[in-house]
Each structure stands twice: as C-alpha cells, then as structure tokens.
C-alpha atoms as an extended CHARMM CRD file, in Angstrom:
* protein
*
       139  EXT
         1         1  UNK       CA              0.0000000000        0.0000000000        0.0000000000  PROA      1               0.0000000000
         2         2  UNK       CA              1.0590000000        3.2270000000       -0.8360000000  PROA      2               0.0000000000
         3         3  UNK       CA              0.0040000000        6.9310000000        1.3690000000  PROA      3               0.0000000000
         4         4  UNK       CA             -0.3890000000       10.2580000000       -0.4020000000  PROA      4               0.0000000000
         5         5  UNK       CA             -0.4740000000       13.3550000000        1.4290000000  PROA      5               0.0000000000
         6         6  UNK       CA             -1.0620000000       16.3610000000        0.3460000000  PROA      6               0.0000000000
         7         7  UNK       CA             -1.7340000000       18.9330000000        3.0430000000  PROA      7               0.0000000000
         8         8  UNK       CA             -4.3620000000       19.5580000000        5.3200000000  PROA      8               0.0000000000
         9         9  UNK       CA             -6.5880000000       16.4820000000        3.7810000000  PROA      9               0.0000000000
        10        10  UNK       CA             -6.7630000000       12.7220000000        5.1260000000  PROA      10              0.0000000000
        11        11  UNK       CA             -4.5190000000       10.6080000000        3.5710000000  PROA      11              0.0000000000
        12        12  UNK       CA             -5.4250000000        9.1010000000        0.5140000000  PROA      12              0.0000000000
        13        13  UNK       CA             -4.6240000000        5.1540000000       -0.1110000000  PROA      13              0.0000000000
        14        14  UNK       CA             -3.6300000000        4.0190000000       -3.5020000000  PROA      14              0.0000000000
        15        15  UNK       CA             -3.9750000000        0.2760000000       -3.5540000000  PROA      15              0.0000000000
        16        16  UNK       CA             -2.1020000000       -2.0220000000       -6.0240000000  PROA      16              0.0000000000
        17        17  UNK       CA             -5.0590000000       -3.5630000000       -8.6970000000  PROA      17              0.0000000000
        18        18  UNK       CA             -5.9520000000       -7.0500000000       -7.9850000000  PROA      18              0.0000000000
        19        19  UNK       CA             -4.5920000000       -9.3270000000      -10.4550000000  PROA      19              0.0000000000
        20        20  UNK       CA             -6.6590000000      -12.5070000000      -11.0780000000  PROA      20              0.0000000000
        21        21  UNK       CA             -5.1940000000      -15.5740000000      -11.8060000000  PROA      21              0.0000000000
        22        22  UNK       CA             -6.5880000000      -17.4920000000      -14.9460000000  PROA      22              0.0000000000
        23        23  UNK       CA             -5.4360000000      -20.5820000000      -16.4390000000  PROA      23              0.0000000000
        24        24  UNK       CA             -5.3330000000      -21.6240000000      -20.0000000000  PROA      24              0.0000000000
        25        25  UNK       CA             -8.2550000000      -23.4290000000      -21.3810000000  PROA      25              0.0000000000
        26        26  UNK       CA             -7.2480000000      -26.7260000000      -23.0410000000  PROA      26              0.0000000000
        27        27  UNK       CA             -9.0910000000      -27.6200000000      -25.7490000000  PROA      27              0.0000000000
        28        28  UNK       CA            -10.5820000000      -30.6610000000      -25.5220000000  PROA      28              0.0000000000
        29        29  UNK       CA             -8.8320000000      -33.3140000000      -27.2390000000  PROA      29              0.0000000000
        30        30  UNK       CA            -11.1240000000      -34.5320000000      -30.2780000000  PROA      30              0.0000000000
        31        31  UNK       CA            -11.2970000000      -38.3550000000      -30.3640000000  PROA      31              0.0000000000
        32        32  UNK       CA             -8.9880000000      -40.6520000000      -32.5870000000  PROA      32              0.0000000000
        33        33  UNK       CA            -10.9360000000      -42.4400000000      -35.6480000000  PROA      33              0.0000000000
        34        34  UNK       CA             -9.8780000000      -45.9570000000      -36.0300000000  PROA      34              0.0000000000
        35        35  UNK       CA             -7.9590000000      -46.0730000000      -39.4990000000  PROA      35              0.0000000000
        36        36  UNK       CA            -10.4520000000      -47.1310000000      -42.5630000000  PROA      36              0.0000000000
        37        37  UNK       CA             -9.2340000000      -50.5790000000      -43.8900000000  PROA      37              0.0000000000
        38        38  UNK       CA            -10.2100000000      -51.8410000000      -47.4140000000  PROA      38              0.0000000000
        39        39  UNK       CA            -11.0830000000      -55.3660000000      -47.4650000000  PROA      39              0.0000000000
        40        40  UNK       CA             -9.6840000000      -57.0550000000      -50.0650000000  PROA      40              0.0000000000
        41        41  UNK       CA            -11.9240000000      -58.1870000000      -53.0330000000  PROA      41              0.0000000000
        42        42  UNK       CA            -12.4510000000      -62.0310000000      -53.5280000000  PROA      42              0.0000000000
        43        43  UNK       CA             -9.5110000000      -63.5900000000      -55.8760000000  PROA      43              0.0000000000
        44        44  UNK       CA            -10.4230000000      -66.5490000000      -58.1860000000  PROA      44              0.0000000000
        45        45  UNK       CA             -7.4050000000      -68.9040000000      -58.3810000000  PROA      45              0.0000000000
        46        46  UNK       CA             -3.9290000000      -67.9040000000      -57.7740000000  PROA      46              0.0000000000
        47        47  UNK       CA             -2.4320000000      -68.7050000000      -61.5570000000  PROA      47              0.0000000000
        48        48  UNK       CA              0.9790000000      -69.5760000000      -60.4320000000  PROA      48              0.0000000000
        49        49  UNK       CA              0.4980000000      -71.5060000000      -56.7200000000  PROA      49              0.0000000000
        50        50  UNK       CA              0.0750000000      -75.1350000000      -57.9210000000  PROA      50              0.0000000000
        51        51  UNK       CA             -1.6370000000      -75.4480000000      -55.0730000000  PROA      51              0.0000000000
        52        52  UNK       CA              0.7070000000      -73.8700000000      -52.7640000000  PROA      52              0.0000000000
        53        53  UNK       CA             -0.2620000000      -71.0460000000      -50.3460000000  PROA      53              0.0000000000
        54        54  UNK       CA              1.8900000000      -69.3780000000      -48.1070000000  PROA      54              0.0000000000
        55        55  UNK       CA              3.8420000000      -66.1310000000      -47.4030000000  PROA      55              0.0000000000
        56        56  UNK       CA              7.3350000000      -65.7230000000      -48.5690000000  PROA      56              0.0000000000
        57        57  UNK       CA              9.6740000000      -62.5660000000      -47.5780000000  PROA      57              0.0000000000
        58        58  UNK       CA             12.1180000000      -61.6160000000      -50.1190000000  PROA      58              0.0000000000
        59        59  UNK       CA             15.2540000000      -60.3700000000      -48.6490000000  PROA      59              0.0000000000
        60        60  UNK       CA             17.6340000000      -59.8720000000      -51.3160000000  PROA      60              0.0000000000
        61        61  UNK       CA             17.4050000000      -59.3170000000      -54.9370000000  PROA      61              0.0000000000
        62        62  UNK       CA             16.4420000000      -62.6390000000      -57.0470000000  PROA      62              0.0000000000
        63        63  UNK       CA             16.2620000000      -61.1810000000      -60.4580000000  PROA      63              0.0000000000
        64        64  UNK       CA             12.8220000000      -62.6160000000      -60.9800000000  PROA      64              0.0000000000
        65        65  UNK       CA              9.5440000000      -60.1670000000      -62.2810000000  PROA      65              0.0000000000
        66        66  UNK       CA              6.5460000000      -59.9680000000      -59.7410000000  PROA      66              0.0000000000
        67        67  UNK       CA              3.6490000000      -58.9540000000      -60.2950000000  PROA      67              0.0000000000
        68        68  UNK       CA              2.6350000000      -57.1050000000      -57.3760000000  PROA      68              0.0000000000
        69        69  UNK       CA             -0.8360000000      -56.0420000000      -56.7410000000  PROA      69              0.0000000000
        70        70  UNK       CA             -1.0550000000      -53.9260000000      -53.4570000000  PROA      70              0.0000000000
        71        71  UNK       CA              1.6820000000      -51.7500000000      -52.1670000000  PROA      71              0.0000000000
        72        72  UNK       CA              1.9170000000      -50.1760000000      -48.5570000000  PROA      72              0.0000000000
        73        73  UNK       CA              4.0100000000      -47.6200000000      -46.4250000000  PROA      73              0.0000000000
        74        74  UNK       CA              3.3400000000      -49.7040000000      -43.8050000000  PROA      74              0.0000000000
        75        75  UNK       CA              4.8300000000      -52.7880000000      -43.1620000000  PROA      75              0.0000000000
        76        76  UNK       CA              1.9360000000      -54.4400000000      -40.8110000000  PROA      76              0.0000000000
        77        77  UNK       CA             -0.7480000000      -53.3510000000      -43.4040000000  PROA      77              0.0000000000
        78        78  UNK       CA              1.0000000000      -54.9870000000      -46.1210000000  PROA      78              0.0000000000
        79        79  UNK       CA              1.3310000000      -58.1890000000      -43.8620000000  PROA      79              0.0000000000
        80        80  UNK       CA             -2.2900000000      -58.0570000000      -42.8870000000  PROA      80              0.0000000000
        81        81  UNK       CA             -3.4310000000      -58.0950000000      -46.4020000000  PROA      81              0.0000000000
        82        82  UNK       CA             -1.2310000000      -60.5590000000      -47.4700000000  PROA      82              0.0000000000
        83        83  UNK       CA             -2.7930000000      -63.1170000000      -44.4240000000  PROA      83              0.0000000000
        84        84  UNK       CA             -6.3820000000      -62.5210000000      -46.2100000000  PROA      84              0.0000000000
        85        85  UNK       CA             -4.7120000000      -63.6210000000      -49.6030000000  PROA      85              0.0000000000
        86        86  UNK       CA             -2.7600000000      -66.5020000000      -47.7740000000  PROA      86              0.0000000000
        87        87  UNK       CA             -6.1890000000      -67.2980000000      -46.6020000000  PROA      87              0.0000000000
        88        88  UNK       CA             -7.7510000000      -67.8500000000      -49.6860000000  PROA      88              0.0000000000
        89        89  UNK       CA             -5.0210000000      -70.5400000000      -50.4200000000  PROA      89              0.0000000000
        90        90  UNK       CA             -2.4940000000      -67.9960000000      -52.4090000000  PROA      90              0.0000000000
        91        91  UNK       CA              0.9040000000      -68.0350000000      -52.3730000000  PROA      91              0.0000000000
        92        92  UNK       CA              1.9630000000      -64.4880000000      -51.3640000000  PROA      92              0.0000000000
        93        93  UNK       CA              5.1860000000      -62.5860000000      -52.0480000000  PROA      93              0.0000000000
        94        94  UNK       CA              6.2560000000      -59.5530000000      -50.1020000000  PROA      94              0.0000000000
        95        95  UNK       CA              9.2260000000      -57.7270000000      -50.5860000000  PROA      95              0.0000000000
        96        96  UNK       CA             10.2140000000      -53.5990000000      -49.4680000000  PROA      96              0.0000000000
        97        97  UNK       CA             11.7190000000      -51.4910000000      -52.4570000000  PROA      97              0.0000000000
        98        98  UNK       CA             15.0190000000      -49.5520000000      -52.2870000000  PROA      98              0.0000000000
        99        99  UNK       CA             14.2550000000      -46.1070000000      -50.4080000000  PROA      99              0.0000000000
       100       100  UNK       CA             13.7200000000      -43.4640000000      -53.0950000000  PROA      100             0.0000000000
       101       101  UNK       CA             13.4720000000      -39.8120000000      -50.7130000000  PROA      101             0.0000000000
       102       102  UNK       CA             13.6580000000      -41.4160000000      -47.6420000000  PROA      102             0.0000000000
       103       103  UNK       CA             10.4930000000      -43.5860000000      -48.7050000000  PROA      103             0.0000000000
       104       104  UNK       CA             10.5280000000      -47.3420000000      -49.1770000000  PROA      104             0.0000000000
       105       105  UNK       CA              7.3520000000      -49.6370000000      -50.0210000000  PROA      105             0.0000000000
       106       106  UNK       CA              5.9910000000      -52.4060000000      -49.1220000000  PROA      106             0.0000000000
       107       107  UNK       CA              5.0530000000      -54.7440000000      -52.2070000000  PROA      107             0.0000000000
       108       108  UNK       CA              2.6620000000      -57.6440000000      -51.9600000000  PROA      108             0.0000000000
       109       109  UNK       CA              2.9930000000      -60.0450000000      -54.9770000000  PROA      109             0.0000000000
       110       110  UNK       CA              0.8440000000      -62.9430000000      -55.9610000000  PROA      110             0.0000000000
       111       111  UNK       CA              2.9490000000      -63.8620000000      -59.4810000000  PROA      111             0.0000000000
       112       112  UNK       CA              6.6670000000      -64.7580000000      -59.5660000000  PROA      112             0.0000000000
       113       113  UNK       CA              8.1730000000      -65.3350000000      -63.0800000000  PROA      113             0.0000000000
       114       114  UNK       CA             11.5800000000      -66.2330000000      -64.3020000000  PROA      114             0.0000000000
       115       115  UNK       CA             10.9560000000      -63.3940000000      -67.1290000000  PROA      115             0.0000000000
       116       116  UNK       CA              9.1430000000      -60.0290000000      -67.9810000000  PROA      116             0.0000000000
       117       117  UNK       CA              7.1070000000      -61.6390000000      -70.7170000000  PROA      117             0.0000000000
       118       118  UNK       CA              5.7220000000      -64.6260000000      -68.8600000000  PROA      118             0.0000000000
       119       119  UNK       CA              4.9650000000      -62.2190000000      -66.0750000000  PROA      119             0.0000000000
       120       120  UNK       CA              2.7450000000      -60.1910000000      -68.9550000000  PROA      120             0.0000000000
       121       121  UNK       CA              1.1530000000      -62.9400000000      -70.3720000000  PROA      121             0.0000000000
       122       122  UNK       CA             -0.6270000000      -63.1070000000      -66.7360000000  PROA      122             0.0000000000
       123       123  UNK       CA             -1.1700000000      -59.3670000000      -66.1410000000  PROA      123             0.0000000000
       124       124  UNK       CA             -4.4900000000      -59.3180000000      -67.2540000000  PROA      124             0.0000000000
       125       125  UNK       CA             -6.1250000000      -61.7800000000      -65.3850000000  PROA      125             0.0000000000
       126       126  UNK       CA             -4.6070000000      -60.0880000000      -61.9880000000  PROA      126             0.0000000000
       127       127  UNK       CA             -5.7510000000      -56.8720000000      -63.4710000000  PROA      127             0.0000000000
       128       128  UNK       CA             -9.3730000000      -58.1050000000      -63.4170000000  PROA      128             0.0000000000
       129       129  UNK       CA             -9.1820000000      -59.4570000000      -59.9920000000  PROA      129             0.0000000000
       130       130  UNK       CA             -7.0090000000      -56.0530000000      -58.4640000000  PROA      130             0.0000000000
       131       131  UNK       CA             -8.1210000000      -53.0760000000      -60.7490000000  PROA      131             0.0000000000
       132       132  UNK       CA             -5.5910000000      -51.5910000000      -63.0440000000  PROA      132             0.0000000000
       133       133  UNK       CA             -3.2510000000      -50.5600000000      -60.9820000000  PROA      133             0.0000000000
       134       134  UNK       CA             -1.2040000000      -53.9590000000      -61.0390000000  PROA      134             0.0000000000
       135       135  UNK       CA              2.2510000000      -53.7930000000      -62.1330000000  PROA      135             0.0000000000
       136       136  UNK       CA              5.2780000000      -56.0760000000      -62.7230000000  PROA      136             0.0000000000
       137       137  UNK       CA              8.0530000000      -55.1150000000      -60.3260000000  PROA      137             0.0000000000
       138       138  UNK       CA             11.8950000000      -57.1560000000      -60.9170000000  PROA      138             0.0000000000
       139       139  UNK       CA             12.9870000000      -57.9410000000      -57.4960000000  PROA      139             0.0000000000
C-alpha cells in the first residue's frame, strides 16, 4: 500500500489492482478415428500356386519379375493383407523397395516369373481381380 499526502486532507490510499489468476483453457482433445481398412476383393485362383499357399519374404534381390498387386508404407498393413490372400489358399510374395526420398514400399505379390514376358502374359487376369493398378516389379 502506498500513502499520499497532500496537506491539510486525510490521507489518501492508492492500492495495487488485484490481479486474477486465470489458467489456460485446453481444448478438448477430439477423439482418434480408427484407421479405414479396405477389405480385399475375392480372388479366383492364384495362376501360379500349384496349389501352394503361403507367405514368402524376399530379402535380397532374385532377379525374378513380380507382379505385385497392393503396395503399402506400412509394413503391418502390407502383412495383414497378405494373411487374407494366404487365406484364400495364395501363395503371397512380399518384398520392401530400395528407399527413393527417404520412402521405401511395401510390395505384396501374388505372381513370380523367371521373365518379364511370362509375367505379362498373366497381367491381365490379376488386373481383373485387383483393378488396373497392377504392375510387374523385378525384385
């Protein structure tokens, strides 16, 4: 407190101003969405199994064409949707490309050929199972 005088008159008192204390208002945290996860569409038969499912992980190069039909950032997606296809009695390739600006893929291949133009020959029928965007991949 603070006293002012200034002759003959009472004193005058000149109080500090009251400061509040407020806290920040968090906003409320908005709630996650689970992830949206497309089901794969029903394959007819695997041409190139001979009746051999199964899920193989390429490590290394092999030289041989794939023809890979989903591809993923994430590694447990592209596991997950190579179980459904393992499922259906396929034999299932999966393999990461080379990191390209800090980016690598995750490929999941249902055809493995010894060259490019056996691996076309088969491109269409994947194609009408997967959509267009099928491609053949040497690995």
């Amino acid at each position: 407190m603070f006293w002012l005088l200034s002759g003959e008159e009472e004193p005058v008192v000149a109080e500090k101003p009251k400061v509040e204390e407020t806290k920040p208002v968090q906003p409320e945290p908005k709630p996650e969405s689970e992830p949206v996860v497309e089901e794969p569409e029903p394959l007819e038969a695997n041409v190139d199994n001979d009746g051999v499912s199964g899920i193989e992980r390429l490590t290394s190069l092999s030289g041989n064409f794939h023809v890979v039909v989903k591809s993923f950032l994430d590694g447990d997606l592209a596991l997950d949707f190579a179980k459904s296809l393992e499922a259906e009695g396929k034999m299932v390739y999966l393999f990461r490309s080379p990191k390209k600006n800090g980016i690598s893929y995750h490929r999941v291949s249902l055809g493995k050929y010894a060259t490019e133009e056996e691996a076309n020959e088969e491109l269409d029928l994947y194609k009408s199972n997967f959509g267009e965007d099928v491609w053949i991949k040497k690995f």
